[in-house]
PDB file with one MODEL, atoms N, CA, C and O in Angstrom:
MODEL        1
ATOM      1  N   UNK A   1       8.145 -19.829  -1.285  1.00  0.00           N
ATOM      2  CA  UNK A   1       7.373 -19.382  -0.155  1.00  0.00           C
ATOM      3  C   UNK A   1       6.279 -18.437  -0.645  1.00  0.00           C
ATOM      4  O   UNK A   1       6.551 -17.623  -1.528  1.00  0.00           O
ATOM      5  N   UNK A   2       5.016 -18.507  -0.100  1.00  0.00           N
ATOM      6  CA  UNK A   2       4.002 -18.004  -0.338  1.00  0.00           C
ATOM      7  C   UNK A   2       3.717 -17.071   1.247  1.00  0.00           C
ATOM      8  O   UNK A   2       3.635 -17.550   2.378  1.00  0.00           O
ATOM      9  N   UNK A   3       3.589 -15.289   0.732  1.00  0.00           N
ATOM     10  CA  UNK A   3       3.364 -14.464   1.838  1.00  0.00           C
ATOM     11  C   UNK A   3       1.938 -14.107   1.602  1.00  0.00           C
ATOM     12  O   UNK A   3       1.348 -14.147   0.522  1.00  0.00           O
ATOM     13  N   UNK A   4       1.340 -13.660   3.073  1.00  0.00           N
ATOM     14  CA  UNK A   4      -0.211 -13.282   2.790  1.00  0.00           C
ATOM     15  C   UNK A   4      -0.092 -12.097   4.478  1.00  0.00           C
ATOM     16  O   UNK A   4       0.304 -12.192   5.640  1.00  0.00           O
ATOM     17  N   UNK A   5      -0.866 -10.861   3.363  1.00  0.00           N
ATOM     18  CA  UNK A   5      -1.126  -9.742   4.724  1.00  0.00           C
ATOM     19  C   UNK A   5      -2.003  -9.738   5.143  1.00  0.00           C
ATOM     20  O   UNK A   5      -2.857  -9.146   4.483  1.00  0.00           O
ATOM     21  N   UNK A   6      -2.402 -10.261   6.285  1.00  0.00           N
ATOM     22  CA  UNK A   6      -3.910  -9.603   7.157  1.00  0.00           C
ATOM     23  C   UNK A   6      -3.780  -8.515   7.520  1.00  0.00           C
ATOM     24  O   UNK A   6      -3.277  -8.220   8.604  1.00  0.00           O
ATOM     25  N   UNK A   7      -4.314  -7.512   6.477  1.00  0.00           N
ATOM     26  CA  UNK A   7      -4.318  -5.889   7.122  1.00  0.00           C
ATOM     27  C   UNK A   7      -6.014  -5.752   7.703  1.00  0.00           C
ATOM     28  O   UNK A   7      -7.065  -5.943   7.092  1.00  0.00           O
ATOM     29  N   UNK A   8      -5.774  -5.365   9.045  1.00  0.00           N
ATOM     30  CA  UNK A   8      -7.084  -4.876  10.087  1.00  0.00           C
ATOM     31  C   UNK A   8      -6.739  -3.229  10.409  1.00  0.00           C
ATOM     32  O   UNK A   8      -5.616  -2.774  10.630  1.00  0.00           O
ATOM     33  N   UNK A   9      -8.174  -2.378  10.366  1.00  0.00           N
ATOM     34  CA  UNK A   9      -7.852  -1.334  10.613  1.00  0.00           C
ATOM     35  C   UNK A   9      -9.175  -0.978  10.915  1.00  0.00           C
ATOM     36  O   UNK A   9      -9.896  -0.875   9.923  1.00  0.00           O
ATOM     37  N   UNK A  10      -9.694  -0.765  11.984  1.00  0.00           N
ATOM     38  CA  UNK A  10     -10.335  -0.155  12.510  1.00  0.00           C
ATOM     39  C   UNK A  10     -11.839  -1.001  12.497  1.00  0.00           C
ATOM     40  O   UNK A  10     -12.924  -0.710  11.995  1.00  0.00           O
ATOM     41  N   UNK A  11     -11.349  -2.248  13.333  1.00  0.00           N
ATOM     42  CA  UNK A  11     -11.875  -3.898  13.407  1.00  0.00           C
ATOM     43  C   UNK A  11     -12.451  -4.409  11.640  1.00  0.00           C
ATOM     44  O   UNK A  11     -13.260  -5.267  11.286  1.00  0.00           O
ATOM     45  N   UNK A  12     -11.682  -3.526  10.927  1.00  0.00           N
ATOM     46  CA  UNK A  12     -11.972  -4.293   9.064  1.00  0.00           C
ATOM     47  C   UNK A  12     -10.990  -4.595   9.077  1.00  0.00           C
ATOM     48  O   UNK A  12      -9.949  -4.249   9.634  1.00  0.00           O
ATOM     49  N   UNK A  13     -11.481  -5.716   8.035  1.00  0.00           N
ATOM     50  CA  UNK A  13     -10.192  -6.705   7.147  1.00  0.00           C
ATOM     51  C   UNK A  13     -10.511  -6.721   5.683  1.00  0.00           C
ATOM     52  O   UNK A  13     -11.535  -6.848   5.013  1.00  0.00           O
ATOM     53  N   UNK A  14      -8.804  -6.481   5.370  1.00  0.00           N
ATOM     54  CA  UNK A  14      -9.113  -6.001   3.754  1.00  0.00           C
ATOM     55  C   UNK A  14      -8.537  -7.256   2.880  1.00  0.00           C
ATOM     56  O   UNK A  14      -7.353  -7.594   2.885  1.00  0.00           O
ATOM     57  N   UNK A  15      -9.470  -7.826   2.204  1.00  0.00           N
ATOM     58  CA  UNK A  15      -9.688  -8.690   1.340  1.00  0.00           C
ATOM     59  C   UNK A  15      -9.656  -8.460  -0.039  1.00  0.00           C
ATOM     60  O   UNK A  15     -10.595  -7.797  -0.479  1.00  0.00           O
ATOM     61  N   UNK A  16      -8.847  -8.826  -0.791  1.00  0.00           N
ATOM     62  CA  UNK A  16      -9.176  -8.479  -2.365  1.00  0.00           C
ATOM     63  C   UNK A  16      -9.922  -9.702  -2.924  1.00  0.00           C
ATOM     64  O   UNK A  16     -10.056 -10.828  -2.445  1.00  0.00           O
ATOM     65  N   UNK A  17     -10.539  -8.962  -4.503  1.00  0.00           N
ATOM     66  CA  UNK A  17     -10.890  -9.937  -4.877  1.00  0.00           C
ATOM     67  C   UNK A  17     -10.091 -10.154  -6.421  1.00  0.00           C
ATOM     68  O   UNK A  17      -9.895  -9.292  -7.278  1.00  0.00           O
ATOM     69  N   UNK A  18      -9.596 -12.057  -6.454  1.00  0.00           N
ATOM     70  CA  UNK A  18      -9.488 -12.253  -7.472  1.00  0.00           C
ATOM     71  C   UNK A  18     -10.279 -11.990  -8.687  1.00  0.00           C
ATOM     72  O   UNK A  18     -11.498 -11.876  -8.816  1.00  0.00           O
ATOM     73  N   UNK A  19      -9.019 -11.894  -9.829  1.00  0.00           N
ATOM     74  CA  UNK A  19      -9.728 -11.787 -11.465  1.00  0.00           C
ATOM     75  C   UNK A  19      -9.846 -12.953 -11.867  1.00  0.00           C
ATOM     76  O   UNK A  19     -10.620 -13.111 -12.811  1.00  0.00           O
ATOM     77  N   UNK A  20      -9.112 -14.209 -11.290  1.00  0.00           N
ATOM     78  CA  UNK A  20      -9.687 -15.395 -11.888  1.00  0.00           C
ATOM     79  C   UNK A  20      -9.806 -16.554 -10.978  1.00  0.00           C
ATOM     80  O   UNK A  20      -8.968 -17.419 -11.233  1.00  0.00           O
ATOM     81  N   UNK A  21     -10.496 -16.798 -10.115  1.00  0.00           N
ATOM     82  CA  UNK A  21     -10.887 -17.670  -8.885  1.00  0.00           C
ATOM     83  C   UNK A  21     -10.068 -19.304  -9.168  1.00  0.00           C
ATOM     84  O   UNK A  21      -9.977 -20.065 -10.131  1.00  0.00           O
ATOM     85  N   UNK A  22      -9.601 -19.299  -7.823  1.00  0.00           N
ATOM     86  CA  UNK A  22      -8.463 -20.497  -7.520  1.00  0.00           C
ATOM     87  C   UNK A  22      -9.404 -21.304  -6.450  1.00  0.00           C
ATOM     88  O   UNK A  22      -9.853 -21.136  -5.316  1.00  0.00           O
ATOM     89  N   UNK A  23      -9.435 -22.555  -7.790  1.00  0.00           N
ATOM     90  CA  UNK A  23     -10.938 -23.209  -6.947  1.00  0.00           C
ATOM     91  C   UNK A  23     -11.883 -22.246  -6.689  1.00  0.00           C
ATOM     92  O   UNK A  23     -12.107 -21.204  -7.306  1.00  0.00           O
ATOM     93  N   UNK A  24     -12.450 -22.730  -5.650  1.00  0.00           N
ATOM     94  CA  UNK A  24     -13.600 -21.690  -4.791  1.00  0.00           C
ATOM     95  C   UNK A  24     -13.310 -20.115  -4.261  1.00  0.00           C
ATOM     96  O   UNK A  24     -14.044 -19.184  -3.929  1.00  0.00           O
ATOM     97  N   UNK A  25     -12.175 -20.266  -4.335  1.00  0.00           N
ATOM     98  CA  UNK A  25     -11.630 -18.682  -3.770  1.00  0.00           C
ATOM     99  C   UNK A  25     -11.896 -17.413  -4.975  1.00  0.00           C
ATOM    100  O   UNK A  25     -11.440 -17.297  -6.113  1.00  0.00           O
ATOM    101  N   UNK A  26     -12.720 -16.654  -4.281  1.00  0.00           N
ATOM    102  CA  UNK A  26     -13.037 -15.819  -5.195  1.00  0.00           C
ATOM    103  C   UNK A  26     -12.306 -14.662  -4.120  1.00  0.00           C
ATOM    104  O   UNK A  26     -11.691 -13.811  -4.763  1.00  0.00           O
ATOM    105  N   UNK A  27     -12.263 -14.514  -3.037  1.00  0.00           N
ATOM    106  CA  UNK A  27     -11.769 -13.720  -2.102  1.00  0.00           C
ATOM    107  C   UNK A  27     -10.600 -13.809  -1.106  1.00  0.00           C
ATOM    108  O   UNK A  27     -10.635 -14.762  -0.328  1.00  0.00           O
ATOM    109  N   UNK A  28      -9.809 -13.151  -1.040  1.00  0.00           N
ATOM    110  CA  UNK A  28      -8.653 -13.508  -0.402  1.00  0.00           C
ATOM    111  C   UNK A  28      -7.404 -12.235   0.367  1.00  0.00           C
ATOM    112  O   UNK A  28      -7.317 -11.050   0.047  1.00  0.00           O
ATOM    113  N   UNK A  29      -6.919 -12.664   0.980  1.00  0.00           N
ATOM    114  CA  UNK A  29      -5.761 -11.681   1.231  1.00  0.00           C
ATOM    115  C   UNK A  29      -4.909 -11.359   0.273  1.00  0.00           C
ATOM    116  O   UNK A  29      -4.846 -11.974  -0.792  1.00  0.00           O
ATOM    117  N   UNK A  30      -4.035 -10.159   0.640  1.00  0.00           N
ATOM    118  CA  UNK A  30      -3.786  -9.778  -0.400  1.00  0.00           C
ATOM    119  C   UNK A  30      -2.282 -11.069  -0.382  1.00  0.00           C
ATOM    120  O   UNK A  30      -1.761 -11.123   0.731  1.00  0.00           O
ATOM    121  N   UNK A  31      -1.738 -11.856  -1.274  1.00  0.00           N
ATOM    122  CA  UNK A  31      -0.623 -12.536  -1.074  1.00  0.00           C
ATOM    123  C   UNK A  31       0.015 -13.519  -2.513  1.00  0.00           C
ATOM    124  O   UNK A  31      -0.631 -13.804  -3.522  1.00  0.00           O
ATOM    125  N   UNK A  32       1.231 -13.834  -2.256  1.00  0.00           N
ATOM    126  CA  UNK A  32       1.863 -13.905  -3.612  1.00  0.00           C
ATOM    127  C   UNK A  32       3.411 -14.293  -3.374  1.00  0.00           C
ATOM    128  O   UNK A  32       4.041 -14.086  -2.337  1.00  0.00           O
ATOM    129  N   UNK A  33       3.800 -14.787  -4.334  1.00  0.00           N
ATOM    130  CA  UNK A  33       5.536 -15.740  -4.191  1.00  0.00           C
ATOM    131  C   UNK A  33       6.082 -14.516  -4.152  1.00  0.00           C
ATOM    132  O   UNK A  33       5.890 -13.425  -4.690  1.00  0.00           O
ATOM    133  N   UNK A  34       7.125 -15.190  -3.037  1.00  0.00           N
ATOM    134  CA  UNK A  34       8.175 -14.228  -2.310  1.00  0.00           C
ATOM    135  C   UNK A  34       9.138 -14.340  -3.358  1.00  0.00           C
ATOM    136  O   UNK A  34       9.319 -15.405  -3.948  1.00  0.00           O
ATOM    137  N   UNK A  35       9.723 -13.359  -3.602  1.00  0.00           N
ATOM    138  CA  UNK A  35      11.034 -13.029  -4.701  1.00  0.00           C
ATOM    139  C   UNK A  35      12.442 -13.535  -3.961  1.00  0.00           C
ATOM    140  O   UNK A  35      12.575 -13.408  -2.744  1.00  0.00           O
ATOM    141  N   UNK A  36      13.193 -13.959  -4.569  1.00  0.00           N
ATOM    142  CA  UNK A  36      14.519 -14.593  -4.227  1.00  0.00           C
ATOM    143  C   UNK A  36      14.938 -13.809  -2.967  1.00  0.00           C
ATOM    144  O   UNK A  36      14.754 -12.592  -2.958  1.00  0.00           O
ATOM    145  N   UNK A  37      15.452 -14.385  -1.974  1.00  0.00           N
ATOM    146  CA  UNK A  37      16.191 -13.806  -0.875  1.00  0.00           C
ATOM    147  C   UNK A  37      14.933 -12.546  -0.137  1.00  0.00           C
ATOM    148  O   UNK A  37      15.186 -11.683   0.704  1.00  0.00           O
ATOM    149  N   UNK A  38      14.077 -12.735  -0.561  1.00  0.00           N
ATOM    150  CA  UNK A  38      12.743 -11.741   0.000  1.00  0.00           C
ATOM    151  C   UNK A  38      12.501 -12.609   1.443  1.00  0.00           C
ATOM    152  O   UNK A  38      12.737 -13.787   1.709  1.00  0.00           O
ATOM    153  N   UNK A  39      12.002 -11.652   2.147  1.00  0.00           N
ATOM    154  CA  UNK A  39      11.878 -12.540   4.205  1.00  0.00           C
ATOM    155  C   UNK A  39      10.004 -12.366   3.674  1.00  0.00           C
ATOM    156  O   UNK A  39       9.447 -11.902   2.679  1.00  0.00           O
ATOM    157  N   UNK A  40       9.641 -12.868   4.656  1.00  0.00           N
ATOM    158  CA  UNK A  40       8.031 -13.032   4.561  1.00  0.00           C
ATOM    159  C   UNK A  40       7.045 -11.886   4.682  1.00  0.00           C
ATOM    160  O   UNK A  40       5.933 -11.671   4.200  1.00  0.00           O
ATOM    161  N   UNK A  41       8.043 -11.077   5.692  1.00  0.00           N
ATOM    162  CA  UNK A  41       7.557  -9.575   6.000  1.00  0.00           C
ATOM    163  C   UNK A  41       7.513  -9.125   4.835  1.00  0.00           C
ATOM    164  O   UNK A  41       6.417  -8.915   4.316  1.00  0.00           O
ATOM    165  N   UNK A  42       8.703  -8.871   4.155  1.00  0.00           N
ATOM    166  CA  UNK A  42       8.768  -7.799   3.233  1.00  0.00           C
ATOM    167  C   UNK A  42       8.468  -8.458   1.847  1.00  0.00           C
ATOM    168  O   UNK A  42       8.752  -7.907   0.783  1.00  0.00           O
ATOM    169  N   UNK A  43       7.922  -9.574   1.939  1.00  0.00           N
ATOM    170  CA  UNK A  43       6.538 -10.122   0.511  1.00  0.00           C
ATOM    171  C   UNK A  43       5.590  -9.776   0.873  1.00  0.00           C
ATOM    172  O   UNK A  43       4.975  -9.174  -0.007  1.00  0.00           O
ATOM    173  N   UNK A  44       4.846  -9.867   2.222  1.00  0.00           N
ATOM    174  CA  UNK A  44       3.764  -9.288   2.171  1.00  0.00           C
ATOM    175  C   UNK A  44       2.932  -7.805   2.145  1.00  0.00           C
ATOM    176  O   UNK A  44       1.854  -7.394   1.715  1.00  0.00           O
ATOM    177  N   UNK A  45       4.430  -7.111   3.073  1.00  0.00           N
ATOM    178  CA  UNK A  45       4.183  -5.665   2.361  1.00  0.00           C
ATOM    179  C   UNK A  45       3.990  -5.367   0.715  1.00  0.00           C
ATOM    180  O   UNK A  45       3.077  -4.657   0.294  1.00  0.00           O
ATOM    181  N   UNK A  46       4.709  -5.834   0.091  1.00  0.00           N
ATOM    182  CA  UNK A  46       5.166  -5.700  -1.345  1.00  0.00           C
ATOM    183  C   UNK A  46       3.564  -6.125  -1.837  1.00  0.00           C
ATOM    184  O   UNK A  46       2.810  -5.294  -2.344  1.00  0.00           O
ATOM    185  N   UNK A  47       3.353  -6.913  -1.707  1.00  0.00           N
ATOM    186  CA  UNK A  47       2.113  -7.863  -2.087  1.00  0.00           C
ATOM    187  C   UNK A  47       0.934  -6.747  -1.940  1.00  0.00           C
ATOM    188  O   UNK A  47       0.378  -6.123  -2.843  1.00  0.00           O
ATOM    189  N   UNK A  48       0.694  -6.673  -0.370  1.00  0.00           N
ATOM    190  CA  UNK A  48       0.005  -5.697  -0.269  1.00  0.00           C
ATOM    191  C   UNK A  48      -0.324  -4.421  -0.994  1.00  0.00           C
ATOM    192  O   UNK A  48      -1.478  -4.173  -1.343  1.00  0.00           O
ATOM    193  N   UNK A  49       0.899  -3.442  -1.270  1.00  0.00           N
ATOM    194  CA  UNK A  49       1.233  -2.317  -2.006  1.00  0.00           C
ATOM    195  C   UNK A  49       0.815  -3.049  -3.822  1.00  0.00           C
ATOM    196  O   UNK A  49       0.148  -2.442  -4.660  1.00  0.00           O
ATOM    197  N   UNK A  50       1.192  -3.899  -3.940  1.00  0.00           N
ATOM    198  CA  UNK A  50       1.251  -4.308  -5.740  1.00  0.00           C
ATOM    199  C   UNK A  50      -0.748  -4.945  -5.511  1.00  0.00           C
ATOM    200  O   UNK A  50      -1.602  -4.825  -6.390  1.00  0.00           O
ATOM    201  N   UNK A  51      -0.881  -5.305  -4.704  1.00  0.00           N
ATOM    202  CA  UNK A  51      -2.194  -5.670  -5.387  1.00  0.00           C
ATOM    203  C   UNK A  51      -3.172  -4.832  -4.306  1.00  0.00           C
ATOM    204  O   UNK A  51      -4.330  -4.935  -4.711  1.00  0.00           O
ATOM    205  N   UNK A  52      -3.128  -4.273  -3.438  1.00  0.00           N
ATOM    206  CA  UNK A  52      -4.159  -3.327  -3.251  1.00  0.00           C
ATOM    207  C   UNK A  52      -3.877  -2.069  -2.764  1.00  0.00           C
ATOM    208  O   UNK A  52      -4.503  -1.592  -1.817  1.00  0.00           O
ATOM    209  N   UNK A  53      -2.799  -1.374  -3.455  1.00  0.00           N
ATOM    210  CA  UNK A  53      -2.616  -0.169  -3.440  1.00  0.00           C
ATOM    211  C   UNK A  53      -2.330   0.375  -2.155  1.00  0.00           C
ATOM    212  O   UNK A  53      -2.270   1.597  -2.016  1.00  0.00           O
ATOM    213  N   UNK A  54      -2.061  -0.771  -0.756  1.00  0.00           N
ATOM    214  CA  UNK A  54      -1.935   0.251   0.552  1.00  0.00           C
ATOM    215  C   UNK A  54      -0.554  -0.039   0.879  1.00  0.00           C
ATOM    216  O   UNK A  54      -0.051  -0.930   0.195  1.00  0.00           O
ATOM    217  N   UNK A  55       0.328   0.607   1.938  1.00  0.00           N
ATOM    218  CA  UNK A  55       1.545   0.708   2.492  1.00  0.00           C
ATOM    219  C   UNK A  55       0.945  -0.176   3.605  1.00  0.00           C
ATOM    220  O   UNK A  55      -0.171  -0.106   4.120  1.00  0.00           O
ATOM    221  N   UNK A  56       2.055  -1.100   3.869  1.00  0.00           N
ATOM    222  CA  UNK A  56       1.733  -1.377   5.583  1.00  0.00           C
ATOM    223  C   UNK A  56       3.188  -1.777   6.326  1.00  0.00           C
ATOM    224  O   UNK A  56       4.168  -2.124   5.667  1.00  0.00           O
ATOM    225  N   UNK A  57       3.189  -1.738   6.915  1.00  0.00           N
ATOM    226  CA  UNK A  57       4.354  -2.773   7.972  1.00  0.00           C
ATOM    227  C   UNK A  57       3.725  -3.328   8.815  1.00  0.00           C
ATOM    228  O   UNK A  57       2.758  -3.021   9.513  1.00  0.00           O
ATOM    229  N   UNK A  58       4.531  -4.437   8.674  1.00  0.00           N
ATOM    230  CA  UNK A  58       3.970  -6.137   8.914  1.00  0.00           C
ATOM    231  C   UNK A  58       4.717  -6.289  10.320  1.00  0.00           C
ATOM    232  O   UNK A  58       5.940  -6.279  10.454  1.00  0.00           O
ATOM    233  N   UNK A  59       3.868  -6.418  11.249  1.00  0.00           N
ATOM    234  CA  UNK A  59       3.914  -6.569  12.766  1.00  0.00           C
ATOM    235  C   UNK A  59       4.451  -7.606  13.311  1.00  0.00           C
ATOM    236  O   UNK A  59       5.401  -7.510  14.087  1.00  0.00           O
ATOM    237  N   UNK A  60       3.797  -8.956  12.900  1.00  0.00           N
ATOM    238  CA  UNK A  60       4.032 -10.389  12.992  1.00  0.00           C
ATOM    239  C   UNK A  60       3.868 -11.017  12.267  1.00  0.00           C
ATOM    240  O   UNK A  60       2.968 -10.767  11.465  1.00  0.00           O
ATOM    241  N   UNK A  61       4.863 -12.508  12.109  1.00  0.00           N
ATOM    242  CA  UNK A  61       3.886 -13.818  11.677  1.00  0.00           C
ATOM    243  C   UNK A  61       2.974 -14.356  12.389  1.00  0.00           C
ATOM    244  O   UNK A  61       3.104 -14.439  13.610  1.00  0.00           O
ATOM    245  N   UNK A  62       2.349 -14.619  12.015  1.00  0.00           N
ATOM    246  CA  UNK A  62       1.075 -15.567  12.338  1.00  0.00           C
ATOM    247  C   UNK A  62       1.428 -17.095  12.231  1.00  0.00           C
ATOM    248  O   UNK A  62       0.963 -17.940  12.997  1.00  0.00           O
ATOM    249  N   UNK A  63       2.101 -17.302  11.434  1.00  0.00           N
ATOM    250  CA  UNK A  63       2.403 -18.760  11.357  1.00  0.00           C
ATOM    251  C   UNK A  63       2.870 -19.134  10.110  1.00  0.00           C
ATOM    252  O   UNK A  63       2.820 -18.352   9.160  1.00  0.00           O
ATOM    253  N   UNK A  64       3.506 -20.721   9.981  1.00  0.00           N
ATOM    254  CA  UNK A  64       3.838 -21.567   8.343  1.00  0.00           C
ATOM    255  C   UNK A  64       2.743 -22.693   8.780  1.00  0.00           C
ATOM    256  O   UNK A  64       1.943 -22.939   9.681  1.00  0.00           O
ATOM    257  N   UNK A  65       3.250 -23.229   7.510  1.00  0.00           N
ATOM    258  CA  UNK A  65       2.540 -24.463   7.472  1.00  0.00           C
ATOM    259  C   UNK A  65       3.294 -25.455   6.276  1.00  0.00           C
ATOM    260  O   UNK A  65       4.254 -25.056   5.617  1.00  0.00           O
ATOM    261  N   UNK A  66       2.763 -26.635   6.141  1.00  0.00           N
ATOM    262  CA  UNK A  66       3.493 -26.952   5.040  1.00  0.00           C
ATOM    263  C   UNK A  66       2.054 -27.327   3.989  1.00  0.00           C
ATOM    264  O   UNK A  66       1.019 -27.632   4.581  1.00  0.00           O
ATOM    265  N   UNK A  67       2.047 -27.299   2.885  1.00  0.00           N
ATOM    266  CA  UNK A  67       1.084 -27.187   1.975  1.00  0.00           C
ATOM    267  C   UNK A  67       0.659 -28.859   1.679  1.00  0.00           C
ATOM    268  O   UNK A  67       1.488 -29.766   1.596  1.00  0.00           O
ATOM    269  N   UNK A  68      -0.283 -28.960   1.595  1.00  0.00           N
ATOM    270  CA  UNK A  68      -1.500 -30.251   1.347  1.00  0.00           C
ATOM    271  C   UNK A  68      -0.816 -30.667   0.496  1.00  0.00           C
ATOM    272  O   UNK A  68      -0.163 -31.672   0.777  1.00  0.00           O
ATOM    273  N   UNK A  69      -0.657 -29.985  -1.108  1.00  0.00           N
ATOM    274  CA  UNK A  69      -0.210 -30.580  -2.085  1.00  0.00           C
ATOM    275  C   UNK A  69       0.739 -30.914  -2.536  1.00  0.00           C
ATOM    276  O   UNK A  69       0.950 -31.842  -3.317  1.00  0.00           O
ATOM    277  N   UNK A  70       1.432 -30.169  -2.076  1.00  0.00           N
ATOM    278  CA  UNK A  70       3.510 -29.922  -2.434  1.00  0.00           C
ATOM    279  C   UNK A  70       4.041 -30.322  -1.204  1.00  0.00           C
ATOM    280  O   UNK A  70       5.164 -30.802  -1.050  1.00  0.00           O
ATOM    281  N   UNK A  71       3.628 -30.218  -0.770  1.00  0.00           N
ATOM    282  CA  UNK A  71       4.367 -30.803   0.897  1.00  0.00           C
ATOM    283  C   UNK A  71       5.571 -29.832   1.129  1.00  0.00           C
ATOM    284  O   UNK A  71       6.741 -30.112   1.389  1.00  0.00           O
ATOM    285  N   UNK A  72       5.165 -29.012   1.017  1.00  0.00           N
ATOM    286  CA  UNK A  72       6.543 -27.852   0.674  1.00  0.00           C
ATOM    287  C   UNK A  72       5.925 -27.048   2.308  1.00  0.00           C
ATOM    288  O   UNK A  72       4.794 -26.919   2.777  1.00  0.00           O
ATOM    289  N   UNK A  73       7.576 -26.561   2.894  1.00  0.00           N
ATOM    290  CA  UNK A  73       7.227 -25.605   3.969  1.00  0.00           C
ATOM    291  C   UNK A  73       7.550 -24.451   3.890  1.00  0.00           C
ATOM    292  O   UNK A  73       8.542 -24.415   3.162  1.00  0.00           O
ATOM    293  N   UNK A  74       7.323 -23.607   4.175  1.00  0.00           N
ATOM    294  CA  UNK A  74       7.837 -22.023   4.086  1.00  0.00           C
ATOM    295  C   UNK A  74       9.803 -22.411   4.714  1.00  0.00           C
ATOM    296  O   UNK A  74      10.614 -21.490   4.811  1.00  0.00           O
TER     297      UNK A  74
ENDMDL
END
């Protein structure tokens, strides 16, 4: 499973930017494989904190999906 934080704060959205662009993505949320027995919330906090330095708690999902390539679902 792949988690991703939309942190908004004060109508901004914080975007990092990759060190080595995946495809076209040079910009992105902050997000990253969930660790064994990890829930989605608490990858994307983690994620958040490990790649852009902020604390958050994670309100909602937004949604799954299953992936184009892997056909894999959350």
């Amino acid at each position: 499973m792949i988690a991703g934080a939309v942190i908004v704060r004060a109508g901004r959205v914080l975007l990092i930017r990759r060190s080595a662009p995946a495809a076209s993505l040079l910009w992105t949320f902050p997000s990253g494989k969930a660790e064994p027995g990890e829930t989605a919330h608490h990858a994307a906090a983690r994620e958040a904190l490990e790649e852009a330095g902020v604390v958050v708690e994670p309100v909602s999902l937004l949604g799954e999906r299953v992936h184009p390539a892997t056909e894999v679902c959350p």
